[in-house]
VOZASE-413299 format. One record per atom (N, C-alpha, C): x negated, y negated, z; residue in one letter. Coordinates in steps of 0.05 Angstrom, whole numbers, plus 5000, padded with zeros to 4 digits. Layout:
XYZA;...
//
This chain:
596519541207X;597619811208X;599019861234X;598119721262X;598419761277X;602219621281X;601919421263X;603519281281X;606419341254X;605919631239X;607619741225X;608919981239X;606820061249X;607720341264X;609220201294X;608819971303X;610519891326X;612619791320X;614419671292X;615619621286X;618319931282X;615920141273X;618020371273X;618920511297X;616520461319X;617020571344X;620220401348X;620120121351X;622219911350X;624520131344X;624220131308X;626820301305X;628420571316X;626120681325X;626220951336X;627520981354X;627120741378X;628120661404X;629820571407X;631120431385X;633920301378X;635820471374X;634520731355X;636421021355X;637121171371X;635321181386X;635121331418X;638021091433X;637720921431X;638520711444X;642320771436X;642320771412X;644920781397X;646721081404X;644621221409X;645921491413X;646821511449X;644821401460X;645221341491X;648621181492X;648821111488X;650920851486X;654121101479X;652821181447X;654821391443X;655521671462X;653121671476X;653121941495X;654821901524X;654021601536X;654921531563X;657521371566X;658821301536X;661321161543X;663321351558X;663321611540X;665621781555X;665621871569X;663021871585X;663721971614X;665121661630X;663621491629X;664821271645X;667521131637X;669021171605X;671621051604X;672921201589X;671821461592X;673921641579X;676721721593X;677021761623X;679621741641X;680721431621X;680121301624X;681621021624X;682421021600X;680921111574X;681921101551X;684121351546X;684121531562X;686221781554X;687521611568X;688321541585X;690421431605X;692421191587X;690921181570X;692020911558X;691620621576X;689020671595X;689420431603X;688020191587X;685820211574X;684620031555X;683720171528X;682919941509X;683020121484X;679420201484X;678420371457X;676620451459X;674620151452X;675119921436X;674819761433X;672919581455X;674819591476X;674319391506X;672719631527X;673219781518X;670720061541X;667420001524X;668020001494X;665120031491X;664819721498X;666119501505X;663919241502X;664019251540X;665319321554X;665219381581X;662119511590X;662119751566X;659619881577X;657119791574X;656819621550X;654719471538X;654419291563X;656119091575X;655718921598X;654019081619X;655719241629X;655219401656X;652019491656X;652119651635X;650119781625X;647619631629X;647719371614X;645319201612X;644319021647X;646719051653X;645418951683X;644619211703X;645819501693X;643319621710X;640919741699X;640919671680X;638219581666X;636819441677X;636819221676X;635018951681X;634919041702X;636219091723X;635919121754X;634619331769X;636419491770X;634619791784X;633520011761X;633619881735X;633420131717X;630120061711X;628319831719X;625319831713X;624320051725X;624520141755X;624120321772X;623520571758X;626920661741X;626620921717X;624120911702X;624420591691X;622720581665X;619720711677X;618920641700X;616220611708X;615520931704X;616921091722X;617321311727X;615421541706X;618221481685X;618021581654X;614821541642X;614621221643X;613521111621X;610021031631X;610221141666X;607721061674X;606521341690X;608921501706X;608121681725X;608021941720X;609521931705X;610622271689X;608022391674X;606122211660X;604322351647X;601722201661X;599422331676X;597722301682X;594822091666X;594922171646X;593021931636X;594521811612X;594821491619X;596821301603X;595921301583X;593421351565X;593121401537X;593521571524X;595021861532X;596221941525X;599221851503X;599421581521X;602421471498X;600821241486X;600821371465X;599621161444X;602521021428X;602320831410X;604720821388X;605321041370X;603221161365X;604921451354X;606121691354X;604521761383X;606621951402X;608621851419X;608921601421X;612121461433X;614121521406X;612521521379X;614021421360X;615321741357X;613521981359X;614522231354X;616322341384X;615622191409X;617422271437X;620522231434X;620322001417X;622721841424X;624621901394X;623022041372X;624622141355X;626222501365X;624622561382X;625622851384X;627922711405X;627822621432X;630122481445X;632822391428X;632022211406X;634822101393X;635722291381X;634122461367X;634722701349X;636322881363X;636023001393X;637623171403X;639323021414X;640022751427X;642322641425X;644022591405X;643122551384X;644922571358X;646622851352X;645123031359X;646923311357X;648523291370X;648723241396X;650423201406X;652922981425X;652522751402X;653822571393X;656122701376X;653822831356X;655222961326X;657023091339X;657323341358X;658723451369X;661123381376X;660123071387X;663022981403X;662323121438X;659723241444X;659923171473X;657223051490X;658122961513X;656522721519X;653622941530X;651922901517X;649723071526X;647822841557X;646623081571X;644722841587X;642522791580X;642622611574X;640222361567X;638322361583X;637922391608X;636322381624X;633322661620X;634922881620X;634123141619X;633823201588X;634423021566X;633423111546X;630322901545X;630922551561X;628222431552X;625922521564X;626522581593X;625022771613X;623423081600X;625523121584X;623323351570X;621723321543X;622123191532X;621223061515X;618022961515X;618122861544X;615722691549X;614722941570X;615823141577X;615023351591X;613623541565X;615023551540X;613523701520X;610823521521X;610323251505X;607823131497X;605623261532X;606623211553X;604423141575X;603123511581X;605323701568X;604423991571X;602824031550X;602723941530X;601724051506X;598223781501X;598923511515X;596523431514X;594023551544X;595623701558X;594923821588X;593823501613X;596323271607X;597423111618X;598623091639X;601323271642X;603023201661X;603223241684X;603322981700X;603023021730X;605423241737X;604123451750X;606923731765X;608023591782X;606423401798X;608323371825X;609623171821X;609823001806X;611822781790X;614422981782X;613623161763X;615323321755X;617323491762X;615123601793X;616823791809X;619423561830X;617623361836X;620323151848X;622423081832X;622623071808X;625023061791X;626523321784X;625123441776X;626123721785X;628423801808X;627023741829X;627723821862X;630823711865X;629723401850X;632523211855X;634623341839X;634423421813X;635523571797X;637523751810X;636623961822X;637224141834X;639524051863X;638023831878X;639123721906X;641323571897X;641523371880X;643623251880X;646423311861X;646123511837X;648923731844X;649923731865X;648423861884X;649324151914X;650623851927X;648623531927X;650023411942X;652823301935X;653823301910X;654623201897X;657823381908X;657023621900X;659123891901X;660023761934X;658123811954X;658823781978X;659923561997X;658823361980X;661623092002X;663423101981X;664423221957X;666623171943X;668623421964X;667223621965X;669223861977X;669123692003X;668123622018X;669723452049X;670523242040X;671023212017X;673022922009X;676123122008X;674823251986X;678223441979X;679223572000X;678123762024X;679023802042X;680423592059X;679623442068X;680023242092X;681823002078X;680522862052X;681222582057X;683422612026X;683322792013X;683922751986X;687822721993X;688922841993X;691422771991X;692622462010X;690922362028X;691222112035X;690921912007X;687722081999X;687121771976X;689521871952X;690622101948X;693322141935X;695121981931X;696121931958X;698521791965X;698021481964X;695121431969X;695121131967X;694621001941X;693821171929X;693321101889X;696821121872X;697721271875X;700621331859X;701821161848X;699521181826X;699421051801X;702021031787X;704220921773X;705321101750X;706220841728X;705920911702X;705720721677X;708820701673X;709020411676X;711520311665X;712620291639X;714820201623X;715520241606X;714719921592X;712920011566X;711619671555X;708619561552X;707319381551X;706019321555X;704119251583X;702719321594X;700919271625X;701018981620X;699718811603X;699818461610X;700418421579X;701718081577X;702517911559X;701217751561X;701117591530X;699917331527X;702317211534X;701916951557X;703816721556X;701816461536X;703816371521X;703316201501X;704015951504X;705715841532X;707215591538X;704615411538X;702515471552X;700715261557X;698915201530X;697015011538X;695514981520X;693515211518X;692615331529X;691115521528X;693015881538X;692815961528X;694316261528X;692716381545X;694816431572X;693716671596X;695116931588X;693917101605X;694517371610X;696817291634X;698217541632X;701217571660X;700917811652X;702917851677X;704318231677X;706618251656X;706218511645X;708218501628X;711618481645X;713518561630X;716718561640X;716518731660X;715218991655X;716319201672X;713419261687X;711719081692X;709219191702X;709919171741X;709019301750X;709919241780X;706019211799X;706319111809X;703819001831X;701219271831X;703019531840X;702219771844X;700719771822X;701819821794X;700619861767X;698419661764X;697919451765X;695819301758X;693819411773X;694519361804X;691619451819X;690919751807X;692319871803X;691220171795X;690020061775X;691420001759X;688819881723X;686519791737X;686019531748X;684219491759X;682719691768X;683019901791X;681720011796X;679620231781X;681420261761X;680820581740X;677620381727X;679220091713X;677319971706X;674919901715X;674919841742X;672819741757X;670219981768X;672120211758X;670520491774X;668320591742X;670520531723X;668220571689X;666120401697X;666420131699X;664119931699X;661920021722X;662720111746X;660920261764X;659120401754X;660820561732X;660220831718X;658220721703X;659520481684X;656520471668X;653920301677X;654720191695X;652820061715X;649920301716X;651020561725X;649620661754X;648120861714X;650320861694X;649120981667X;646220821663X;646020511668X;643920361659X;642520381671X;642220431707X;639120461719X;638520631713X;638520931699X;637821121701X;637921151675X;638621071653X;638921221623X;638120991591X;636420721612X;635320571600X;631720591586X;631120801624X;628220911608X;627721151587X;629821241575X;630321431557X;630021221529X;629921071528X;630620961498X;627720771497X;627120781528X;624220551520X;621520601533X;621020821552X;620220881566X;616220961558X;617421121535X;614921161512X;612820971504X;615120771493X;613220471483X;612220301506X;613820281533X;612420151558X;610020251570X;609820641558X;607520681566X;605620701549X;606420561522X;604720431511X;603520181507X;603620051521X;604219811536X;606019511523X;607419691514X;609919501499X;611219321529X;611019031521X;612618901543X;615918901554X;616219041581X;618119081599X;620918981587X;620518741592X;623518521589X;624118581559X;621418551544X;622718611507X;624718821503X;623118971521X;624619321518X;626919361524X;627719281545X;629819251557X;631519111536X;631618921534X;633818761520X;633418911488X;631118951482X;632719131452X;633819371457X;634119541482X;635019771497X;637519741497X;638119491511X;640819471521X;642219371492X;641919311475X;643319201450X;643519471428X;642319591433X;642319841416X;644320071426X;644420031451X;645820131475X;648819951462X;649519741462X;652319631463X;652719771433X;651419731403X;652019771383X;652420081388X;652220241399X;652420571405X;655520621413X;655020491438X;658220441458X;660820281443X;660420161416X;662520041395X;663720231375X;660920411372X;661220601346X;661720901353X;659421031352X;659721201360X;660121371381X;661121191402X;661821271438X;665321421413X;666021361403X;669421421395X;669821681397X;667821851382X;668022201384X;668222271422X;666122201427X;665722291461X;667622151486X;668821881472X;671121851486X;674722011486X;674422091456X;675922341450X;675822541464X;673122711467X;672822861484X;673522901513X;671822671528X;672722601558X;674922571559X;676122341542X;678922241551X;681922341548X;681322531528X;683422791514X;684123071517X;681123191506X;680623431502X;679623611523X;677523561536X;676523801560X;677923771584X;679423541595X;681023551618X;682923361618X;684723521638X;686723361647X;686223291671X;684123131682X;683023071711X;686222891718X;687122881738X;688622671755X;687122461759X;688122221760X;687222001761X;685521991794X;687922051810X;685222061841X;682922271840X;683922461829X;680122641830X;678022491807X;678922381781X;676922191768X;675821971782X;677421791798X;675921641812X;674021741838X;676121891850X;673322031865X;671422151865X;671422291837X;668922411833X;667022181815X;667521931801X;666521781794X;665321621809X;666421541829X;666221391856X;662221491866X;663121831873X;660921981885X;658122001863X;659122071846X;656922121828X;655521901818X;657221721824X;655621381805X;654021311833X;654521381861X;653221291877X;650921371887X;651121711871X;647621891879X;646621801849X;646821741829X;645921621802X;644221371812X;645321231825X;644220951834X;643020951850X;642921151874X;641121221895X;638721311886X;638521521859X;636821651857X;634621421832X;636321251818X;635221111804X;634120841819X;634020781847X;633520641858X;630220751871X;630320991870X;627621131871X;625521171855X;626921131837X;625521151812X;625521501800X;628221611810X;629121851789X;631121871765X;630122011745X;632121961725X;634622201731X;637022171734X;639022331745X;640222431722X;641622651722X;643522751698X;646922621712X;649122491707X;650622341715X;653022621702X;652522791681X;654622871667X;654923161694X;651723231696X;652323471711X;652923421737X;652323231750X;652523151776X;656223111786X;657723021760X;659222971757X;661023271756X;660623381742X;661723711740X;661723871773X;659823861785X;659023971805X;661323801830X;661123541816X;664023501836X;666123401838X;666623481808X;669023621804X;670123861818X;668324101815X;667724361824X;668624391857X;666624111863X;667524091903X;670324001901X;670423851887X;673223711899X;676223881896X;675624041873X;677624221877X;677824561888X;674724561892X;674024661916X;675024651954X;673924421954X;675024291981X;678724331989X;679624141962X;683424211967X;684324441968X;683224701949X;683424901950X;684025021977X;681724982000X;681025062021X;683124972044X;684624792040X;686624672052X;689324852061X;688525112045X;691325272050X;690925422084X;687525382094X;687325572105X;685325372135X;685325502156X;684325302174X;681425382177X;678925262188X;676425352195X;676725552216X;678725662235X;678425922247X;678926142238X;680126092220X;682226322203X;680826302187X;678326202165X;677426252153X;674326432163X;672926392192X;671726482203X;672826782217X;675226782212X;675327032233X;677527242207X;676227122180X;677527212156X;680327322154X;682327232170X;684827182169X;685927202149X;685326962125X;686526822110X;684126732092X;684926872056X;682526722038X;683926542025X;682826272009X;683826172004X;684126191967X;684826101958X;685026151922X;683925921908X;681325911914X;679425661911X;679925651872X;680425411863X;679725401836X;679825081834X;679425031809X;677924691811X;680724621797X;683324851797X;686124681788X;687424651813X;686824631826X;687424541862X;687824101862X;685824101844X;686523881837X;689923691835X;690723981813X;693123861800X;695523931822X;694524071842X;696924161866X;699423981862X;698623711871X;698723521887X;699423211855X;702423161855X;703022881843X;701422731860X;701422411846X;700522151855X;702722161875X;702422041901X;704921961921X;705622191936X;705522451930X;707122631940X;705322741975X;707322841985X;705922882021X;704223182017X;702523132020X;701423492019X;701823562045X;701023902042X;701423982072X;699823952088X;700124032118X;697123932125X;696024142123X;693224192131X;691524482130X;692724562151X;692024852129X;693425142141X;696625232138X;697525032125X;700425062117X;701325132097X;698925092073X;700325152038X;699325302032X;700425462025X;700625852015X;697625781993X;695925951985X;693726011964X;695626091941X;697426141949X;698926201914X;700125971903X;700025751922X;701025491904X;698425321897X;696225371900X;694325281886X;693725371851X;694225181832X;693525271805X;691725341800X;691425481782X;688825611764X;687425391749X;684525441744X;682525251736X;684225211708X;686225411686X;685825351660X;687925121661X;689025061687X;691424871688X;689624561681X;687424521687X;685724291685X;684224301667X;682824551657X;680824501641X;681324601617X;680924471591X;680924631567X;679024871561X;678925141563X;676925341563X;674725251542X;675825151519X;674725241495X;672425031491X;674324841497X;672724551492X;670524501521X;671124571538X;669124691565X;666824801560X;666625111553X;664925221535X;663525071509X;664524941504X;662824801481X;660524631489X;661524471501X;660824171532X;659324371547X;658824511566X;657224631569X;654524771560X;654824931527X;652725051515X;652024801511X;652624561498X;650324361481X;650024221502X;649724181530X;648924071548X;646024231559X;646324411557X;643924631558X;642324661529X;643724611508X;641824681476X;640724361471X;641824131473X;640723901473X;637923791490X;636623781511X;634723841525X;633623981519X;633724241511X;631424501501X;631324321478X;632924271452X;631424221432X;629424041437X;630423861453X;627523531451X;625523641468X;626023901488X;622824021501X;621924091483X;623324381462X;620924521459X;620924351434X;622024211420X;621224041389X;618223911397X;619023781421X;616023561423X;613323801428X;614423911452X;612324111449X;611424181423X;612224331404X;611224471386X;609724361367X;610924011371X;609623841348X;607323751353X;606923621381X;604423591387X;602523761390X;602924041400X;601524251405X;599824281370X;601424271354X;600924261331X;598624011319X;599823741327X;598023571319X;595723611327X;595523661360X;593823561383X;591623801363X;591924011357X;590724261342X;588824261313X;590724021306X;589823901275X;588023611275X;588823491288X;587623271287X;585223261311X;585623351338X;584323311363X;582823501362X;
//
């Protein structure tokens, strides 16, 4: 019996697994796929790679976290409350898969296993309150070296990215040899490649820093039921690639189309920052939200440029306000000289609706907040229920 009900936990975790995959492609290659720089095809097998090595690597740390620290007495996760943790987790990522937006994974598995440890009167608080805390701290940090990026450094890294897509194909098959290489296409110029490269190399970051931190969501349950580490992982990470092939397509729509028109230098820089407090924090053994951390600096960075119209004395001795909005972004082409601070009028800074789609914003937003409540209060209610009937 036993070794039926671990077979479904198996499946359960594979679903969790599949929806993770579908949830985290578009944040990490959705720029690249609107851009037309690669197809959706080569992002989901990109992320499956990336993914699985920060798994294996810094993502045990997560697993422990979840699957050992979060709930105070380890028999609490039996195989059948992993099997009901990890169904409410996939369940509310599936809504919002279904949706088409990338929900966080982190903060829905985190509550999930925060319902079972409240309702068995399990859960360690002060485990809880440190994830929490981080929650809270690494937005604000997130917001804050992005705005002293945008103030100070952003129209430098402007001018040195200025990107622009030639007319044709990025690379050709040459077919002369015996074996068929890649080349630049006719009209590809030096500039363009390294930019491809770059956009590319910053997703794989992306899903890198997705795997230490969004691998103990799919397995975390069954490890603390003492399902073996390495098994977990590698059916994690495979359930994870079959997610990122299939159903990543809706949420790469989303990122890469529909809610923004990010510029290519504020995507990398805010991908840059956020993949690097993701990996910091998953090197601790915290599970990070990557989507909000990511919003927040966005927020700084067009924050920060915003602020550029006006100088730190003149802003202290309220002179001069500036016309802060997160379309401050779009000020500024690839290549072009900005001014320096204190020179460009607040009325040439754009309005946020210049960057962001309102509608599709608001949407991305509510189910980023309704996804998490469902897998809290679902687990809650169910166990509270069992724990009532059976215990």
């Amino acid at each position: 019996m036993i070794g039926a009900l671990l077979l479904v936990g198996f499946g359960v975790s594979l679903f969790v697994g599949f929806n993770i995959g579908g949830s985290n492609t578009g944040p990490a290659f959705g720029p690249a796929v609107g851009a037309g720089v690669i197809s959706k095809l080569f992002a989901g097998a990109l992320m499956a790679v990336f993914f699985s090595v920060g798994a294996w690597t810094i993502g045990r740390r997560v697993v422990n976290t979840l699957g050992r620290e979060l709930v105070t007495d380890p028999g609490v996760f039996t195989v059948e409350s992993s099997i009901v943790v990890l169904f409410f987790i996939g369940g509310a990522l599936f809504v919002g898969n279904y949706a088409g937006v990338p929900a966080s994974t982190s903060m829905t598995a985190v509550g999930a296993i925060a319902g079972l440890g409240v309702a068995a009167g399990e859960l360690d608080w002060a485990v809880m309150g440190e994830i929490a805390v981080w929650w809270i701290v690494a937005p604000l940090v997130g917001f804050w070296v992005s705005g002293v990026v945008g103030r100070y450094f952003y129209p430098a890294i402007n001018r040195w990215i200025a990107i622009e897509r030639s007319d044709g194909n990025l690379l050709t098959l040459d077919r002369s040899g015996a074996i068929p290489m890649p080349k630049s296409g006719p009209n590809t110029t030096r500039r363009e490649v390294a930019g491809t490269v770059v956009v590319i190399s910053i997703g794989c970051l992306m899903a890198f820093s997705s795997g230490t931190s969004n691998i103990a969501n799919a397995i975390a349950p069954l490890y603390g039921a003492g399902v073996d580490l390495n098994l977990l992982i590698v059916l994690g990470c495979l359930s994870v690639a079959v997610g990122a092939l299939t159903i990543a397509r809706r949420t790469l729509d989303t990122l890469g189309n529909d809610i923004t028109d990010l510029p290519l230098t504020a995507a990398i820089v805010v991908a840059v920052i956020s993949s690097g407090i993701v990996i910091g924090l998953s090197a601790i053994g915290i599970p990070a939200s990557f989507v909000i951390i990511a919003t927040m600096s966005i927020v700084g960075l067009g924050w920060g440029r915003a602020t550029r119209s006006i100088t730190v004395s003149e802003g202290v001795r309220g002179e001069k306000k500036p016309n802060v909005s997160v379309g401050a972004l779009t000020a500024d082409e690839p290549g072009e000289e900005a001014p320096e601070i204190g020179e460009e009028e607040p009325e040439d800074t754009p309005s946020a609706a210049d960057l962001f789609n309102p509608e599709t914003t608001g949407r991305v937003v509510l189910m980023q907040n309704v996804v998490p409540i469902l897998s809290t209060a679902g687990a809650y209610a169910t166990f509270r229920l069992l724990f009532a009937v059976w215990w």
